[in-house]
MILUM-829119 format. One line per 5 residues: number of its first residue (from 1); their letters; for each residue x, y, z of C-alpha. Coordinates in Angstrom, 3 decimals, m for minus. Example, Ala and Ser with C-alpha at 12.3 -4.5 7.8 and 13.67 -1.06 7.14 Angstrom:
<atoms>
1) as) 12.300,m4.500,7.800 | 13.670,m1.060,7.140;
</atoms>
This chain:
<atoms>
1) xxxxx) 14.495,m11.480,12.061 | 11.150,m11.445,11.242 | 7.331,m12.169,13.104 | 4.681,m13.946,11.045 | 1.314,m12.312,11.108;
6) xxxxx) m0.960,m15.429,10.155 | m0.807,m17.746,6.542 | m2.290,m15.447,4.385 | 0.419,m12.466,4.993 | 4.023,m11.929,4.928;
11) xxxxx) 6.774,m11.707,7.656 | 6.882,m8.237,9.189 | 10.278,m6.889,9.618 | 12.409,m6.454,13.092 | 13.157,m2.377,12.599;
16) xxxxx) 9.584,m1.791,11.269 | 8.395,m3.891,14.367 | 10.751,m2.285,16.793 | 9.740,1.606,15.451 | 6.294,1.070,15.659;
21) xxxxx) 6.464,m0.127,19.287 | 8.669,2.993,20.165 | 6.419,5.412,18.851 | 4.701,7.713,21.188 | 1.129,7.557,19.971;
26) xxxxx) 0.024,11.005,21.436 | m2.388,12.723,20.564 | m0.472,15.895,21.412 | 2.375,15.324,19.230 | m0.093,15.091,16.341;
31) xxxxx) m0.404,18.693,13.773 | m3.463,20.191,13.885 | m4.901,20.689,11.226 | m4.167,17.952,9.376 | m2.412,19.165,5.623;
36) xxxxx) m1.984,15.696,4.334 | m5.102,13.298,3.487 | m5.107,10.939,6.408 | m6.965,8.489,4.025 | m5.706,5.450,2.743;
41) xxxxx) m3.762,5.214,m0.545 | m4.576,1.021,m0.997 | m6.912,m1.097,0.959 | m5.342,m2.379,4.384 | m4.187,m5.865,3.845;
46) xxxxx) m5.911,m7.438,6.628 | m9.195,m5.974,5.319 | m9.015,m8.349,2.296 | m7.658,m11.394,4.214 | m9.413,m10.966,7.509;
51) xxxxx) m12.202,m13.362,8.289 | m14.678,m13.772,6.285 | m17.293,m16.105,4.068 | m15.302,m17.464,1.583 | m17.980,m15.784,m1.148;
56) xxxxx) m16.959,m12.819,m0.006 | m13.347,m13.098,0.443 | m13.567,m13.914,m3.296 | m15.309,m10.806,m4.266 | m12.663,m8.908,m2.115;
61) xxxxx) m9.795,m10.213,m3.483 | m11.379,m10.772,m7.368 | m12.457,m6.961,m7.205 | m8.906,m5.868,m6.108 | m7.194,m7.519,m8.972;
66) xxxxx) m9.787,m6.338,m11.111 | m8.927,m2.804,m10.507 | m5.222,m2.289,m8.595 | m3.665,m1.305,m12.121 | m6.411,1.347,m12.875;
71) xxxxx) m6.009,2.822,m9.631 | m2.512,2.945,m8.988 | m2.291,4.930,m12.537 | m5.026,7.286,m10.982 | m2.602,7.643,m7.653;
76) xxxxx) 0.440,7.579,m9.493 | m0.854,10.592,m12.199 | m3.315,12.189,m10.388 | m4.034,11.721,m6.527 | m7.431,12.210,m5.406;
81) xxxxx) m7.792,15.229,m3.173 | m9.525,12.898,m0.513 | m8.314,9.129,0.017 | m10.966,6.281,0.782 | m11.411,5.504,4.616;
86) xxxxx) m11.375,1.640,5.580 | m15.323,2.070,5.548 | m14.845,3.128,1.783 | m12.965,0.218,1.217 | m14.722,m2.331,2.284;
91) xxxxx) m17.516,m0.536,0.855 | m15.796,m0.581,m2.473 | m13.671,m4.407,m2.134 | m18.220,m5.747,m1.379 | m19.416,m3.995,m4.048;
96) xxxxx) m18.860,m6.678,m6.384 | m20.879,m9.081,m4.335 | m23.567,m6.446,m4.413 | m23.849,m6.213,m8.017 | m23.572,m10.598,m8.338;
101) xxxxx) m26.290,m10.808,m5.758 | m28.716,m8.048,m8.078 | m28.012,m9.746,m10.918 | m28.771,m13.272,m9.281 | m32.249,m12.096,m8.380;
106) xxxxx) m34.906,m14.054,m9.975 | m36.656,m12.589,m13.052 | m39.395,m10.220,m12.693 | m38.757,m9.666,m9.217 | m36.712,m5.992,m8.529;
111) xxxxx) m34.713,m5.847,m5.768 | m36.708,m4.026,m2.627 | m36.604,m0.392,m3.180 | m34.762,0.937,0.246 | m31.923,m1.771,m0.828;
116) xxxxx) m31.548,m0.798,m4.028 | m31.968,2.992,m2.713 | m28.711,2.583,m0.482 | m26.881,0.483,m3.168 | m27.127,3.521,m5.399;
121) xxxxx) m26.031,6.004,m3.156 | m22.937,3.702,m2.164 | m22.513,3.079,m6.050 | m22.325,6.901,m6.559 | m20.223,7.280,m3.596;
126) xxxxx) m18.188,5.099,m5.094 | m17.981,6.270,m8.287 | m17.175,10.389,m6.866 | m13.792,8.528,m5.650 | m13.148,5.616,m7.814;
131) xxxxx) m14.360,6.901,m11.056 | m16.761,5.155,m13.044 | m13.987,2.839,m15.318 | m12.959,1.440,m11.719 | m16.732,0.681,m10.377;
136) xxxxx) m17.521,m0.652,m13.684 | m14.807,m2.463,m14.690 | m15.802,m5.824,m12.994 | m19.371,m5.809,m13.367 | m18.825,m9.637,m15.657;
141) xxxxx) m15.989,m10.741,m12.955 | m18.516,m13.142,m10.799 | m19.490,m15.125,m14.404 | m18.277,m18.969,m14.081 | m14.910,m18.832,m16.266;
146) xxxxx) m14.483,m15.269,m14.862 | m10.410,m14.191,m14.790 | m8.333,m11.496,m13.060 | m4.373,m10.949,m13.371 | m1.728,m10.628,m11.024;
151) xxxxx) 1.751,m9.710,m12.691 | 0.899,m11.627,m14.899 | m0.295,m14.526,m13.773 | m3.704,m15.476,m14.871 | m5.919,m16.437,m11.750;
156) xxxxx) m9.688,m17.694,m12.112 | m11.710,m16.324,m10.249 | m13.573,m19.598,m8.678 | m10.245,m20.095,m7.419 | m10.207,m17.131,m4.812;
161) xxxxx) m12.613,m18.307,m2.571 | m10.029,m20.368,m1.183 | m7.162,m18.288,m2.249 | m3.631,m20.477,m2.632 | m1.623,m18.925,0.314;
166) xxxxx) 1.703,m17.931,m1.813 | m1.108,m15.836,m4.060 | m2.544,m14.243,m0.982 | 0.906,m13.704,0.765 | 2.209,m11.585,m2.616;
171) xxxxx) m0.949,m9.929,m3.172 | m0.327,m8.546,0.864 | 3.299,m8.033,0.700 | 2.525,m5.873,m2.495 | m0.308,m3.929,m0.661;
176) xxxxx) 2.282,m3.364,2.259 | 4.996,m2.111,0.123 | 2.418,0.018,m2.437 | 0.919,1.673,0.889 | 4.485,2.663,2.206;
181) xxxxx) 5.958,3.902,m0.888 | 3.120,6.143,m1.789 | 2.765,7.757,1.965 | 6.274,8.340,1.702 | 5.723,10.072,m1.605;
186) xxxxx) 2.853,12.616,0.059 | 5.099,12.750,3.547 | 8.089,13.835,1.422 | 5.821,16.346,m1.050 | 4.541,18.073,2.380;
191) xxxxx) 8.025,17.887,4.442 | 10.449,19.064,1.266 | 8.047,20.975,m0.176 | 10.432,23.674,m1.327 | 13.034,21.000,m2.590;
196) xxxxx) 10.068,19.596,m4.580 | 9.233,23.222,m5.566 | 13.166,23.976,m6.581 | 13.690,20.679,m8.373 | 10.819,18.466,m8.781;
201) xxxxx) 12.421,15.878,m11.355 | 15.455,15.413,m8.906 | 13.185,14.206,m5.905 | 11.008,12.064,m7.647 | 14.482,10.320,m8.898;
206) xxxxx) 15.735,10.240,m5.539 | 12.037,8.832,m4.171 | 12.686,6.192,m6.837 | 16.182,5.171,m5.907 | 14.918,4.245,m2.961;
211) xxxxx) 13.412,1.308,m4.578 | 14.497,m1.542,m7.143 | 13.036,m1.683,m10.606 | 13.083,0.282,m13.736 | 8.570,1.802,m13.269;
216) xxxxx) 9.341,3.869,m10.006 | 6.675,3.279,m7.388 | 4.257,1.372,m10.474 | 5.210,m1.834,m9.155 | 2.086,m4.152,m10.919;
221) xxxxx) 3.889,m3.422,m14.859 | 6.688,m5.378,m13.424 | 7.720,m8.716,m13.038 | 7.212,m10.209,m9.410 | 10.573,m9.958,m7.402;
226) xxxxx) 11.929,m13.545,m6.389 | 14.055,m12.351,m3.367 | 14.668,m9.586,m0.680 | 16.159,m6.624,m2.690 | 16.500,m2.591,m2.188;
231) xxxxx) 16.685,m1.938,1.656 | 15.897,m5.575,2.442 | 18.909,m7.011,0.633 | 20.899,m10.089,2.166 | 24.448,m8.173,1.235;
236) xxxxx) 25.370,m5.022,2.866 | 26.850,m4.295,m1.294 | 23.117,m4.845,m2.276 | 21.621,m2.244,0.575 | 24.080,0.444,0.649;
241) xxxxx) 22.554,2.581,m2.395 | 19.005,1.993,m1.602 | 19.673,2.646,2.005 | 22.024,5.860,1.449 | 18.843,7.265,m1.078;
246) xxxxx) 16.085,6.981,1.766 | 18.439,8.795,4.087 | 18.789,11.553,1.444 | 15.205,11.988,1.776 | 14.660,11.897,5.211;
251) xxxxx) 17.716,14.492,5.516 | 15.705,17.126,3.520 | 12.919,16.808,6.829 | 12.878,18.893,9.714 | 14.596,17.489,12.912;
256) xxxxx) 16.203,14.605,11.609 | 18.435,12.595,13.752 | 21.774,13.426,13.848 | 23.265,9.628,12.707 | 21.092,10.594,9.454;
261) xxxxx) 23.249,13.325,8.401 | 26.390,11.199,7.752 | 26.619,10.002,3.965 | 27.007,6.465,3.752 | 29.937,4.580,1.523;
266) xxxxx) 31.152,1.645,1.219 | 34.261,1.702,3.539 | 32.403,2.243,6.281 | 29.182,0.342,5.568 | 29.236,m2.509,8.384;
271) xxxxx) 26.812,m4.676,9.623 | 26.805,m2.206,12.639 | 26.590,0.901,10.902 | 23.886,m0.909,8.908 | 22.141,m1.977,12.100;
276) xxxxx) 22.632,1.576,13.814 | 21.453,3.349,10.522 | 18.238,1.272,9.935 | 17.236,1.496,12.723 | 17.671,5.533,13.124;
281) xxxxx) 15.722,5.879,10.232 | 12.515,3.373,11.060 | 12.273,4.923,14.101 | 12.356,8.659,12.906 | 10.355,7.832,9.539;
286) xxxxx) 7.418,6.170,11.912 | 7.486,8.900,14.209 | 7.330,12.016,12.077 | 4.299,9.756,10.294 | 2.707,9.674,13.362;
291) xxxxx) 2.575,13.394,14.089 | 1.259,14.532,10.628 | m1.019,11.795,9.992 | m2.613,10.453,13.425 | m2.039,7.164,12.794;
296) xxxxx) 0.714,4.913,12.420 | 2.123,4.077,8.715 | 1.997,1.214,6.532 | 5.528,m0.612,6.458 | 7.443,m2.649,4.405;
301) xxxxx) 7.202,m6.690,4.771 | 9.259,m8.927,3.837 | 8.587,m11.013,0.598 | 6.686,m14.507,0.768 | 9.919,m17.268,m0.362;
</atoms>
């Protein structure tokens, strides 16, 4: 079971749905300080599908593409010590239109001083957290036969500002998926610190295992998946590992629930056990998000068929 969010995203899933709802969003329950980045590892999807011009949707979405691969290398390899904030996302998704509209501007005539003042201190802002091959690296995208990729699917660029909705419904489901694998990665790093400490090479395999696919949590140097798979499978055969794996992880965690601590195999993998499993771990995932972070995660969707 599923809810649909609107016709440029993907279905959002019933335990994700149902944890989120249960999730006591108290302030009190939150740590103080805060020892994980609260940032944001990838733009929110509704911030590049939300309303909007169609220009500038184009230069959102054209700008994304553009860049994703760089920056999930830069997340993957080396996380920045501070994430971007929405505001540095849209900030960063607009910049594009920015540098089309300076370069539109009639010869002779330089763009007012105060604008082009505040455009360079956004530009440098920018560039502290996205590097300069990232803020650079679509300064020709807005030229008439511009291109950008999507695994591996060239897309023109004229095309976005009415983006075909299967494109925009894979480019969310992938930001959905990218932004929960990667705050899993920093929740695990800062809850299993000393297992990460102890054995570092056997957590980032079991991190992996939690997903499909041969590039670990690099998703974009892979092919585009054509059905449900890992945790989302439509077999209880094709969920078991991927579900047994992210209750290894959550097992290392502080307080876990107790129906976490039972290993899962086969001859007692039922619908129900699936069910009662699932839905042990959404809830206590969410939750222990929640009171490190201050905010509620990023979850998995399901894929656009």
């Amino acid at each position: 079971m599923s809810k649909k969010l609107g016709p440029r995203t993907t279905s959002s899933q019933l335990h994700w749905d149902d944890a989120l709802k249960r999730c006591i969003k108290d302030s009190s329950r939150v740590r103080t300080p805060y020892v994980i980045d609260r940032g944001y590892r990838f733009p929110k999807p509704g911030l590049l599908f939300g309303p909007k011009l169609p220009e500038r949707l184009q230069g959102y979405i054209a700008t994304w593409l553009a860049c994703c691969p760089l920056w999930i290398r830069w997340v993957d390899h080396h996380p920045p010590h501070n994430y971007p904030s929405p505001q540095l996302w849209r900030d960063f998704l607009g910049s594009g239109i920015s540098a089309q509209s300076q370069a539109a501007a009639p010869k002779g005539k330089a763009p007012k001083k105060k604008i082009l003042t505040v455009a360079e201190k956004r530009k440098g802002m920018m560039k502290d957290l996205f590097r300069d091959d990232m803020v650079d690296s679509h300064g020709d995208l807005f030229a008439p036969e511009g291109m950008v990729e999507f695994h591996g699917e060239q897309v023109p660029v004229a095309s976005l500002t009415h983006p075909p909705q299967l494109l925009a419904q894979k480019i969310t489901w992938e930001l959905f998926e990218l932004g929960f694998r990667y705050e899993l990665r920093d929740l695990n790093r800062h809850l299993a610190k000393g297992c990460w400490a102890e054995d570092p090479v056997g957590c980032e395999q079991l991190l992996h295992a939690i997903f499909p696919g041969e590039a670990g949590l690099v998703m974009w140097s892979e092919p585009f998946p054509t059905d449900n798979y890992g945790m989302w499978n439509n077999t209880l055969i094709g969920v078991l590992p991927y579900l047994e794996s992210f209750r290894q992880l959550l097992c290392s965690w502080d307080y876990v629930l107790p129906l976490l601590t039972s290993p899962l195999i086969q001859e007692n993998f039922t619908d129900t056990k699936w069910w009662e499993v699932m839905h042990a771990a959404t809830v206590f995932y969410v939750q222990t998000f929640f009171n490190h972070f201050g905010r509620p995660p990023v979850v998995p969707h399901l894929l656009p068929l």
